[in-house]
C-alpha positions in Angstrom: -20.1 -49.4 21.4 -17.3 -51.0 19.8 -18.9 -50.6 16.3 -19.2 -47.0 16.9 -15.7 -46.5 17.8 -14.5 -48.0 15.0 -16.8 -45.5 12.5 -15.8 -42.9 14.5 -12.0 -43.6 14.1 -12.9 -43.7 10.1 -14.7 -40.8 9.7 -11.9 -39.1 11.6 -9.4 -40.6 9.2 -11.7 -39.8 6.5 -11.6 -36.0 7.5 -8.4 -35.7 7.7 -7.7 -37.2 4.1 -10.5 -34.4 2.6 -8.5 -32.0 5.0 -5.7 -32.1 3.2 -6.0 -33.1 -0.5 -6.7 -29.8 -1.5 -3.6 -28.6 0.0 -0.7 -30.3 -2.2 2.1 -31.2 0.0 2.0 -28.6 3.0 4.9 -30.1 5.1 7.0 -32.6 5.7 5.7 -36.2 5.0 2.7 -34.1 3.4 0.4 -34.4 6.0 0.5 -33.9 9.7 0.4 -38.2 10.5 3.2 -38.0 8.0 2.2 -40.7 5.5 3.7 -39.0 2.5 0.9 -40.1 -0.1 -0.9 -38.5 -2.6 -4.4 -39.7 -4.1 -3.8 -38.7 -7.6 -1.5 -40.6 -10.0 2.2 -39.1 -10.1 3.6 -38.3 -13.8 6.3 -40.3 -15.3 9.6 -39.2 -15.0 10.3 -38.2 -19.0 11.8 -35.2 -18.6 13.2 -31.9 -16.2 10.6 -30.0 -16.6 11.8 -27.1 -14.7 14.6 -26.4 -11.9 15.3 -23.6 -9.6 18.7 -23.3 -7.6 18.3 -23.2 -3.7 21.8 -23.3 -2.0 24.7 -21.3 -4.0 27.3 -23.0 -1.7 27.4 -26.8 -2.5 30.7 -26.5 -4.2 32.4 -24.9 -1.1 30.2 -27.3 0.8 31.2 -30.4 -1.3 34.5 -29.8 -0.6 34.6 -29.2 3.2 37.2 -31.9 4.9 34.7 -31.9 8.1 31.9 -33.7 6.2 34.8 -35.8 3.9 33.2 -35.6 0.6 29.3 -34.8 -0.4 26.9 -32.5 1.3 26.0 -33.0 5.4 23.1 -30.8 5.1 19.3 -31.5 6.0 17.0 -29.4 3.2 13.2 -28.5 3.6 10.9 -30.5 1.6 9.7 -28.2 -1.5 5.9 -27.2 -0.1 3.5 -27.2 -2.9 -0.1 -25.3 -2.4 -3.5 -26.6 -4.4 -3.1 -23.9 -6.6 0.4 -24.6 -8.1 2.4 -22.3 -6.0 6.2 -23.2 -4.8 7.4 -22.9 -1.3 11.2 -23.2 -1.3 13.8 -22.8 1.4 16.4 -21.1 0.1 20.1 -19.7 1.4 22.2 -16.6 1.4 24.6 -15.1 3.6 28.1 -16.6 3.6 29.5 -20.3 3.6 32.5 -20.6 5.7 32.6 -24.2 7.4 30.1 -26.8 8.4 31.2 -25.9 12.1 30.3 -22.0 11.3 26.9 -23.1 9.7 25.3 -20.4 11.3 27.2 -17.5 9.1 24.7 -18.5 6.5 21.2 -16.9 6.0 18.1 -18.8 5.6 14.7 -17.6 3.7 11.9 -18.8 2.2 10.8 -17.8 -1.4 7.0 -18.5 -3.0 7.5 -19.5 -6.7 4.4 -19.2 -9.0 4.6 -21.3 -12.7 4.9 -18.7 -15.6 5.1 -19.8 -19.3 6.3 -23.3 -18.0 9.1 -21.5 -15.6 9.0 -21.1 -12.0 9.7 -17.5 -11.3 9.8 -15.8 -7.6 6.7 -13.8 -6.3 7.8 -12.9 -3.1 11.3 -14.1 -0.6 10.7 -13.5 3.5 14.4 -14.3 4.9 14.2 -15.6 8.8 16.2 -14.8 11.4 16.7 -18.5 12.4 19.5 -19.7 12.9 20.7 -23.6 13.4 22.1 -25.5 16.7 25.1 -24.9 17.1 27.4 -27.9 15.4 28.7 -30.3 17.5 31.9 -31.5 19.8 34.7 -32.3 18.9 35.5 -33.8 22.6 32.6 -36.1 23.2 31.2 -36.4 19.7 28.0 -35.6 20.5 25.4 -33.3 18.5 25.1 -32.7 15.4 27.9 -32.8 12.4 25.4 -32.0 9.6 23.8 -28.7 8.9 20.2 -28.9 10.7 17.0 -28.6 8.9 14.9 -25.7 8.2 11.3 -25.9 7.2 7.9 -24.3 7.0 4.4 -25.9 6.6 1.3 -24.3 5.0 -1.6 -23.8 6.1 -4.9 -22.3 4.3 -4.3 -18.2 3.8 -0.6 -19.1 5.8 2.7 -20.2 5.9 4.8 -20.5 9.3 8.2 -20.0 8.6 11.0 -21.1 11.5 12.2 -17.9 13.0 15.3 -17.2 16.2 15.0 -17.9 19.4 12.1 -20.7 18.8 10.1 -18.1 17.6 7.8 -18.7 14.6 6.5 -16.0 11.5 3.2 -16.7 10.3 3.8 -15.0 6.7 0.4 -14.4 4.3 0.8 -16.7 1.2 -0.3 -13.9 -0.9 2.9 -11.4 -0.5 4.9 -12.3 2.1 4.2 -9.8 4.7 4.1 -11.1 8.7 0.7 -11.5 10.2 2.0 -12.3 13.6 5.0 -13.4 15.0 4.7 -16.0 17.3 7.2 -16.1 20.7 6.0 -19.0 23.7 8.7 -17.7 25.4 8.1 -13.9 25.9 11.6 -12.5 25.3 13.6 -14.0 22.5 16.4 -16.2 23.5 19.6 -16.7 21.9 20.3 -20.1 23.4 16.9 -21.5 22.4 16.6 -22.9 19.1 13.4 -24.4 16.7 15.0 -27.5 15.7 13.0 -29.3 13.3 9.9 -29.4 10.8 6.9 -27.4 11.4 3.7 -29.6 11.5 -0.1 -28.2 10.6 -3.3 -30.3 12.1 -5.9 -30.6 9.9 -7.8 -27.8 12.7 -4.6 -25.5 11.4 -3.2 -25.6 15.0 1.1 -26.0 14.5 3.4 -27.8 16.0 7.2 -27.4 16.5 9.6 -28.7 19.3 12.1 -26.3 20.6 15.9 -26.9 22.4 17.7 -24.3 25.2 21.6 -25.0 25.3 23.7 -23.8 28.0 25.8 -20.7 26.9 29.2 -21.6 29.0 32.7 -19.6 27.5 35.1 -21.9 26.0 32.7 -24.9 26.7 30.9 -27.0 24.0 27.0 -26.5 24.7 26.9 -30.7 23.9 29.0 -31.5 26.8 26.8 -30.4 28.9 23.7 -30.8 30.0 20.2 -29.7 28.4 18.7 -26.1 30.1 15.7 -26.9 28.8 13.1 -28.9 25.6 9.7 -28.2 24.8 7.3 -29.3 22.7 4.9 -26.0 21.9 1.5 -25.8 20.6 -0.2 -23.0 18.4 -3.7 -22.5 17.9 -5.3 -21.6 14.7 -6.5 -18.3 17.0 -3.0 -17.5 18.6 -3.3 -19.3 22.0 0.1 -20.7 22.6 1.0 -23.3 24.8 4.2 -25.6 26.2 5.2 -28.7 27.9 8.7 -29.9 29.0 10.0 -32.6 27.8 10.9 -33.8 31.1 7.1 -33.4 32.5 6.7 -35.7 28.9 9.3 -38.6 30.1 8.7 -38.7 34.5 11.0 -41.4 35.1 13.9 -41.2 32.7 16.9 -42.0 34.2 19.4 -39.5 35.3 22.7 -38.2 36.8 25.2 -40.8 36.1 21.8 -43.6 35.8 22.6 -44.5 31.6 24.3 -47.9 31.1 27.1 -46.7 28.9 29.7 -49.0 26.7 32.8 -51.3 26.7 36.1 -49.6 26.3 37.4 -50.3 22.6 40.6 -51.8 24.5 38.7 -54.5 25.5 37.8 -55.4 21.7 36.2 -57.9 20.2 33.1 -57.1 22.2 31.8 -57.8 25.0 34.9 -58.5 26.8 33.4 -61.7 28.4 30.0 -63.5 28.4 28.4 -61.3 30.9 30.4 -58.3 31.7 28.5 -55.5 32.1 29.8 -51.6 30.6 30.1 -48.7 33.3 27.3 -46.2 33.8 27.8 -42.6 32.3 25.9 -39.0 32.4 22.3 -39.1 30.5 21.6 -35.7 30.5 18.4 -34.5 30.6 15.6 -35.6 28.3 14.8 -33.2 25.0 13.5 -33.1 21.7 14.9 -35.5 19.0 16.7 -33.0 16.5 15.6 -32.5 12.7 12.0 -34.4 13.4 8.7 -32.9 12.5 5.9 -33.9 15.4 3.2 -36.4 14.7 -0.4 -35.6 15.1 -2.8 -38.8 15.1 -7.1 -37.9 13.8 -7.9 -38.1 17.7 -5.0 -35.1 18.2 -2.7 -37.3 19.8 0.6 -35.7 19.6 3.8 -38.3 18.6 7.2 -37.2 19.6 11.2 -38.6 20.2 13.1 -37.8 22.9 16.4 -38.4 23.7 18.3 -37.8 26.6 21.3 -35.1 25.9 24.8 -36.7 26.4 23.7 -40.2 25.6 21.4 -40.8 22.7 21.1 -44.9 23.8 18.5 -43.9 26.3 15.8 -42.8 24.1 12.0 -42.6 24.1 8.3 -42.5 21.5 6.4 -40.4 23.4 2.6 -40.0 23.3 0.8 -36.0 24.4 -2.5 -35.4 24.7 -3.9 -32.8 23.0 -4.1 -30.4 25.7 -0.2 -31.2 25.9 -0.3 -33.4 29.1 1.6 -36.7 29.3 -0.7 -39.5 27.9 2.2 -42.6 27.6 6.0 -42.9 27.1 8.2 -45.9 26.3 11.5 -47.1 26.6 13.2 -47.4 22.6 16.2 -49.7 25.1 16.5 -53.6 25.1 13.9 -53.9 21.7 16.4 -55.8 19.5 17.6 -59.7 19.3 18.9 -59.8 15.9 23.1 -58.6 16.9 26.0 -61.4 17.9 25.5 -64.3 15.7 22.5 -63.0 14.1 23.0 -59.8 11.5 26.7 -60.1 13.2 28.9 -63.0 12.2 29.7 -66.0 14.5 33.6 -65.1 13.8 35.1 -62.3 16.2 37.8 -61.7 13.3 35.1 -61.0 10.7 33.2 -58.3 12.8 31.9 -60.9 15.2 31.4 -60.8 18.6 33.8 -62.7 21.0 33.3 -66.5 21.2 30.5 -67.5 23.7 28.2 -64.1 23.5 24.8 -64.3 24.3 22.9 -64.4 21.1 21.9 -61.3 19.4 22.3 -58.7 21.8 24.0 -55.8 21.2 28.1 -56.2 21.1 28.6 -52.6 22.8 26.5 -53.2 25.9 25.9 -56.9 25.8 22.5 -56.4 26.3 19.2 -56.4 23.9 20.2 -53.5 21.4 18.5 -49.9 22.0 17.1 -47.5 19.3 19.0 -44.7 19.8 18.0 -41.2 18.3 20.8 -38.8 17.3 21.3 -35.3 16.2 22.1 -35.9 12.6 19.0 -38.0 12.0 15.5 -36.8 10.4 13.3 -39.6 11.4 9.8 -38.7 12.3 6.7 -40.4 14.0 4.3 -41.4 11.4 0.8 -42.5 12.7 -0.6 -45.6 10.1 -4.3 -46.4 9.3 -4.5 -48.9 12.5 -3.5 -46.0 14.7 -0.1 -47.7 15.1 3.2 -45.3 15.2 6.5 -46.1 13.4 9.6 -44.1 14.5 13.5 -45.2 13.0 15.8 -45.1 15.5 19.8 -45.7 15.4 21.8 -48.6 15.7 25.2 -48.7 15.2 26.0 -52.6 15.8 24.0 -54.1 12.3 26.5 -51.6 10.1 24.5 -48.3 11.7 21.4 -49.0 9.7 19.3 -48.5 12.5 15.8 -50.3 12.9 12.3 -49.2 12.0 10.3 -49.4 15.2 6.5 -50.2 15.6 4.1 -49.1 18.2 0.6 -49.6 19.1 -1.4 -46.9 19.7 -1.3 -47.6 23.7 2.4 -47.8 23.7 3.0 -50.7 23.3 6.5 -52.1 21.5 5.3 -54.4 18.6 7.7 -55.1 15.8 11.3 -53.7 14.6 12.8 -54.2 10.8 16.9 -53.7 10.4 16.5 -50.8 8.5 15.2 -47.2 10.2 18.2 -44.7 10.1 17.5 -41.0 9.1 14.0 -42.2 7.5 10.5 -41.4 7.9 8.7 -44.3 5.6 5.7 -43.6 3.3 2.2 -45.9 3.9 0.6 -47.1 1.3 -3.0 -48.5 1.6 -4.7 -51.2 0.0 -7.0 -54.6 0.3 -7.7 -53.5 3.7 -4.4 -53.2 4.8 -1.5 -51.1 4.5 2.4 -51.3 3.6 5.2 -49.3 4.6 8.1 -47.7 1.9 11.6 -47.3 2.9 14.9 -46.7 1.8 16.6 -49.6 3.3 20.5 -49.4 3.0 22.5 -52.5 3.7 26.4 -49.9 4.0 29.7 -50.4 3.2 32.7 -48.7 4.3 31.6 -49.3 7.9 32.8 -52.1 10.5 29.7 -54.2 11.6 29.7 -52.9 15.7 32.7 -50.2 15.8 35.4 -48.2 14.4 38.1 -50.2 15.0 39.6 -52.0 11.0 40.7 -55.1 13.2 37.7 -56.6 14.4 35.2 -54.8 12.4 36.2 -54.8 9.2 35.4 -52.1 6.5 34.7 -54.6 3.6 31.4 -55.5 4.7 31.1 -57.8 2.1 34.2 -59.6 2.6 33.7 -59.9 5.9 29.8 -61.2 6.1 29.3 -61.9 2.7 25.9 -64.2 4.1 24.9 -59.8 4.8 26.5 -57.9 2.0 26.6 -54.5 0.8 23.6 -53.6 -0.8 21.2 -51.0 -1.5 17.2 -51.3 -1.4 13.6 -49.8 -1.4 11.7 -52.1 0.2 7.8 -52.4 0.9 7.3 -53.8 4.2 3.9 -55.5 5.4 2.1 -53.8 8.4 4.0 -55.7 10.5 7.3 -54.9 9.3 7.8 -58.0 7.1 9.4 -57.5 3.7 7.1 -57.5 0.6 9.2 -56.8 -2.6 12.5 -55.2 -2.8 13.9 -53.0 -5.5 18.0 -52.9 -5.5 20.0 -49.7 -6.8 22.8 -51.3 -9.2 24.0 -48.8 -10.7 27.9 -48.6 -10.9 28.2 -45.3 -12.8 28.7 -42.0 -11.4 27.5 -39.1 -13.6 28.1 -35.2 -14.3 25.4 -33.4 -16.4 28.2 -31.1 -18.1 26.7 -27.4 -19.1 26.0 -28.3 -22.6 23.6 -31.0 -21.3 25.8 -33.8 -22.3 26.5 -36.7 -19.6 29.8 -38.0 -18.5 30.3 -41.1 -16.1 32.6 -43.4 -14.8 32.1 -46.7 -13.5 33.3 -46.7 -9.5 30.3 -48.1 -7.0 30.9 -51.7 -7.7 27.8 -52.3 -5.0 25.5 -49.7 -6.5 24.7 -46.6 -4.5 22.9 -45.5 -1.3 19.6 -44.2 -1.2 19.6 -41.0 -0.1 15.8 -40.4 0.2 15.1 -39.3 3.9 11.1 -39.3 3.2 10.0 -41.2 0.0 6.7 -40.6 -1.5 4.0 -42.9 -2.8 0.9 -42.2 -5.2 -2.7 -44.0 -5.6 -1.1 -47.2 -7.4 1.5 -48.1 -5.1 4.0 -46.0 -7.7 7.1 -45.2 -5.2 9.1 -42.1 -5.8 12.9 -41.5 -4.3 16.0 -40.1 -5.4 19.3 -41.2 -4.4 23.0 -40.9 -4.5 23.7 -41.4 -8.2 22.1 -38.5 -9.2 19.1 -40.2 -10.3 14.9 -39.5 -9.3 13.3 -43.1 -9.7 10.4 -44.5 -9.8 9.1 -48.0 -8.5 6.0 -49.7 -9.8 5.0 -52.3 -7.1 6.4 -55.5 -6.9 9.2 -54.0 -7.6 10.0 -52.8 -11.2 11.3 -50.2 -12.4 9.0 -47.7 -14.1 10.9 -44.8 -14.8 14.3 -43.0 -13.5 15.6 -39.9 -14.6 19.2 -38.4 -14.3 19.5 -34.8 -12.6 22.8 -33.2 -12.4 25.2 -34.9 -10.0 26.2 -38.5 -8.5 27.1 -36.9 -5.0 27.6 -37.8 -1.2 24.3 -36.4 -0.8 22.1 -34.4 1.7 19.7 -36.7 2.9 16.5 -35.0 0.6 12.7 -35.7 1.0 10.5 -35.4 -2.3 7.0 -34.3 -3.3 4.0 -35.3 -6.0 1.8 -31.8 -6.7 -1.9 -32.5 -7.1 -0.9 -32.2 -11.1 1.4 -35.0 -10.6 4.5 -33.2 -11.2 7.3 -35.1 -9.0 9.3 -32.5 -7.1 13.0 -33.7 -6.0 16.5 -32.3 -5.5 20.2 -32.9 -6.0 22.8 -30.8 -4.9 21.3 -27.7 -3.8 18.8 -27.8 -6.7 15.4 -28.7 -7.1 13.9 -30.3 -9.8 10.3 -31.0 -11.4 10.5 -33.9 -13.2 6.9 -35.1 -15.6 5.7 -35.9 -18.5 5.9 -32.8 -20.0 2.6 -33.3 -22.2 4.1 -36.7 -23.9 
C-alpha cells in the first residue's frame, strides 16, 4: 500500500510537470505549487534583446517623500504563453501619491514578437482597484502599492477585476468570455488582493478582503468585515470559504500578546516580564500572495489576523474548500538575544540576563509575522513539504523562511524569508531551495529607536554584518553555496546608451528579486537593486550579469525564462528580455 502511494504521489507530480511545460510561465512562481523552474536551459544574459515600458509614472513615483526614495510598488510577473506571446500588466490613469494609489488605472496588454520587437495585439484595462493604503495612526496595512496580476490558462487569461470580481478575457483578442462575481452584487469595500493561481485542471484561485467603510476612519484600524479564499471551476462553478471557518480557534478580542513599550528600552524590560495583550482582529487573507495548490489539490494559504500581523497562520484547504489543518507561525524561532542579536544591550542587544534567543519585543520564542507589504507565497516542494517566509523584525527585519510538513507540522526555519517566495531546484534525489537572502543595513537589530539599536549594523554586530546574498539552501533549510552582491557602483543608462556610475554602496546592494527563477542546470536568475539581471551557475559563480537602466530603491520584481530561454526581468517600470541574441 505504501509502494503505491508513493507512485501515485509521482505520477501526480509527474502530471503536473507535463501540465504545464507547454504553457511558459502562466503565473506567479510559474506554476500553481510555485516552484518557479523551467526544464529547458535559460539563455545567457549577452544582450537587451527587447524592452517594453509598463508604468509611465516611476519618476513621479521615485520621487514620492512617502516611500523616501525608490519605487514601493508590487508589479505582475511578465506571463509568457507556449507560443511566444506577452502578457504584461500595464498602467494608465493618473499618479498623484502612493496614499491615492487608486487614481491610477490598471490593464493588461498581450504582446506578440514581430521582426525581433514586441508590439501590442490587444489591451483589456480592469476595473480593479488596490486596498486602500494604509494608517497613518496604527501603522498598519499596507505602505506599498499592492499587486496586480493575471494567470493563463489554455484558450484564457483571468485578469483581476473590482469588487473581487474576476474577467476571464480570450487570449486571442481580448474580448470577455465571462465575468466572474462569488459575491452576486459587486462590492466596493471588497477587494482581490493578490496573484491569481491556475491548477493544472484549469480551476483558479484568488483570495479576496472586505474592509469596513467608516467616514473619517482608517479601514486598518478596524476590524476585518470579512476574507475569503474563492474557488473557480474550469466550468464556472464558484465557490467560498471564510477565512475564519479556515483558522476555528484563532485568538480574538483583546486575546494577541502584544509588545513592550519603547520607554522601557533595551528590551525586555526585565528577565521575565511579560508585554500587555492588544486587539487581533479577525483572521483574513495574507495580502499580495498568490494561493498554493499541492498535485493532491490541497490548497496552501497565509492568514493573518487584521490589527496584529504577530498572530499569523499556514493554512491547509481541502479541495472542496473545507478546513483540512492550520498552524500557529508564533513561538517558531530561538535564534534572537544573544544569538543573531549581540550579547551587548548598547550594540542592539538585549538587556543583560534575557533568556536566550527569544524575541526582544515579546520575550518569548519569535513569531513569523505576515504583513501587508510582503509578497511571500506558499510553495509546495517535491516531498510535499510547504515553505512560506514570514516577517521578523528582531534579526534586522529579514524575516525567516518557514518549513512545513505536509500534515502541518512545523519543521525547520532559515534567517532569511521576507517578501520572498524561493525557487526549488531538483536534483540527485533531492531538492534545494533559491533565495534572495538580505543581511540589511540602515536598520536597528530589534527596533527603531538609534540608542539601543543602532543603524550601522555593521559597526554594531560586526560577528553579523551587512551583507547581501543568493543562497541555495538544502531541503532542510541548511545553506549550500552563497553568492554575495559587491557591487559598490550605482549606474544610469543615459539616452545615448552610454553608462554613468558612482561609487556609493560600500556593502554592495540588496537583492530585490521577490520570486527568483531557476533552469534545468541549477542556472539561478534574479535582478536586483543595482540595476543589474544576474545570473548564478551553481556553487556559486557568476555566469553572466547584465546592466538594465537604473540602480534604484526598487519594487520588489519577480522574473521569467520563456520556453526559448529568453530571461524576462524588469527595472523601473520596464521590462526587459535579456538573451543571447543568436551569439
Amino acid at each position: 500500500m505504501m509502494r503505491r502511494k508513493v507512485l501515485t504521489w509521482f505520477a501526480v507530480l509527474l502530471a503536473l510537470a507535463v501540465a504545464v511545460s507547454a504553457q511558459g510561465w502562466p503565473q506567479w512562481g510559474r506554476t500553481s505549487i510555485h516552484n518557479g523552474s523551467v526544464s529547458i536551459s535559460g539563455q545567457p544574459a549577452h544582450k537587451i534583446l527587447a524592452q517594453v515600458v509598463y508604468d509611465p509614472f516611476t519618476a513621479q513615483e521615485n520621487v514620492d517623500p512617502l516611500c523616501g526614495g525608490g519605487l514601493c510598488i508590487h508589479y505582475q510577473t511578465p506571463l509568457l504563453d507556449d507560443d511566444g506571446d506577452v502578457y504584461l500588466e500595464f498602467k494608465t490613469g493618473t499618479y498623484t501619491s502612493l496614499a491615492t494609489w487608486n487614481t491610477q488605472i490598471w490593464n493588461e496588454q498581450r504582446l506578440t514578437w514581430e521582426d525581433g520587437a514586441l508590439v501590442q495585439v490587444w489591451a483589456f484595462q480592469s476595473d480593479w482597484k488596490p486596498i486602500p493604503y494604509g494608517s497613518l495612526v496604527t501603522g498598519n496595512g499596507p505602505a506599498w502599492e499592492p499587486v496586480f496580476h493575471a494567470a493563463l490558462d489554455d484558450d484564457y487569461i483571468y485578469v483581476p477585476g473590482f469588487g473581487g470580481t474576476v474577467y476571464k478575457l480570450r487570449k486571442e483578442d481580448g474580448s470577455v468570455a465571462a465575468h466572474i462575481n462569488p459575491f452576486g452584487t459587486v462590492d466596493p469595500n471588497t477587494y482581490l488582493s493578490g496573484p491569481i493561481t491556475v491548477d493544472p485542471q484549469g480551476n483558479i484561485y484568488y483570495v479576496t478582503i472586505k474592509l469596513q467603510n467608516i467616514a473619517n476612519v482608517n479601514p486598518w484600524d478596524v476590524d476585518v468585515v470579512n476574507s475569503w479564499l474563492v474557488k473557480v471551476t474550469e466550468n464556472g462553478q464558484i465557490s467560498k470559504v471564510t477565512y475564519a471557518a479556515l483558522t476555528r480557534g484563532a485568538p480574538g478580542g483583546n486575546g494577541c500578546l502584544g509588545i513592550f513599550d519603547t520607554s522601557t528600552l533595551p528590551w525586555p524590560p526585565s528577565p521575565d516580564a511579560v508585554p500587555p495583550n492588544v486587539t487581533c482582529g479577525g483572521q483574513r487573507a495574507a495580502m499580495n500572495s498568490a494561493p498554493a495548490v499541492g498535485p493532491d489539490g490541497t490548497i496552501y494559504v497565509g492568514s493573518v489576523a487584521h490589527l496584529w500581523s504577530r498572530e499569523a497562520y499556514m493554512v491547509a484547504v481541502n479541495p472542496d474548500l473545507t478546513p483540512k489543518w492550520h498552524i500557529s507561525l508564533r513561538d517558531r524561532f530561538l535564534d534572537g538575544c544573544n544569538v543573531l542579536l549581540p550579547a551587548d544591550p548598547t550594540n542592539g542587544g538585549c538587556r543583560a540576563g534575557s533568556h536566550v534567543g527569544f524575541d526582544p519585543a515579546q520575550n518569548r520564542p519569535g513569531a513569523g509575522r505576515i504583513i501587508e507589504d510582503g509578497t511571500s507565497s506558499p510553495v509546495v516542494a517535491p516531498d510535499g513539504s510547504v515553505f512560506l517566509g514570514a516577517y521578523t523584525r528582531y534579526n534586522y527585519a529579514q524575516g525567516h523562511l518557514m518549513k512545513f510538513s505536509v500534515n502541518g507540522t512545523y519543521l525547520a526555519g532559515y534567517p532569511f524569508g521576507w517578501d520572498d517566495t524561493p525557487a526549488i531546484y531538483q536534483h540527485d534525489g533531492t531538492y534545494s531551495l533559491l533565495s534572495k537572502d538580505n543581511h540589511y543595513g540602515g536598520v536597528g537589530s530589534y527596533c527603531n529607536d538609534d540608542t539601543w539599536c543602532p543603524p550601522n549594523r555593521t559597526a554594531s554586530n560586526p560577528a553579523y554584518p551587512e551583507a547581501y546574498y543568493m543562497t541555495q539552501l538544502s531541503s532542510n533549510l541548511v545553506p549550500e553555496w552563497q553568492y554575495q552582491n559587491t557591487n559598490t557602483l550605482s549606474c544610469t543608462r543615459n539616452p545615448d546608451g552610454s553608462i554613468t556610475c558612482v561609487s556609493d554602496h560600500p556593502f554592495g546592494f540588496e537583492w530585490c528579486i521577490n520570486a527568483p527563477a531557476v533552469d534545468r542546470n541549477g542556472v539561478l536568475y534574479a535582478n536586483s537593486e543595482d540595476g543589474n539581471v544576474y545570473e548564478i551557475r551553481q556553487g556559486g559563480g557568476l555566469r553572466d550579469k547584465l546592466f538594465l537602466q537604473l540602480a534604484v530603491g526598487a519594487p520588489y520584481t519577480p522574473i521569467a525564462v520563456a520556453d526559448d530561454g529568453k530571461v524576462y526581468t524588469e527595472n523601473f517600470g520596464t521590462m526587459f528580455v535579456v538573451g543571447s541574441g543568436g551569439d
